[in-house]
C-alpha angles and dihedrals in degrees: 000000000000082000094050092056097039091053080047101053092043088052083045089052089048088058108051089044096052081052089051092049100041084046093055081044099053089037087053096051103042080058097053089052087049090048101043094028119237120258117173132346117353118210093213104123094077110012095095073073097082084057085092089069107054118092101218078056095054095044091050094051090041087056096046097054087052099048089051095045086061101044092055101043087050090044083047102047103045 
């Protein structure tokens, strides 16, 4: 059972951090079109997507999932 909530508080850690980073993103770039001005059509809806493929991304997720892997099992165990 100690396995199953660690495996869920890491999930749980993955997500709140994808929100925190999709929301920097959108905040960024929301900045960037205030700044610049928009003029046109703005390709905003997916373009959080190609988050995935950036490796800072991946690392951040990966690290996440493990911080909150070990809180969980420690919180768990005690």
């Amino acid at each position: 059972m100690i396995f199953l909530k660690s495996v869920l508080g890491g999930i749980l850690a993955v997500v709140v951090a994808w929100t925190l980073i999709v929301w920097a993103y959108l905040w960024r770039l929301n900045v960037i079109t205030k700044r610049q001005g928009s003029t046109g059509l703005m390709a905003v809806a997916g373009g959080w997507t190609y988050l995935l493929h950036r490796p800072l991304v991946m690392i951040l997720l990966t690290a996440a999932f493990g911080v909150g892997l070990y809180l969980t099992t420690h919180w768990a165990s005690s």
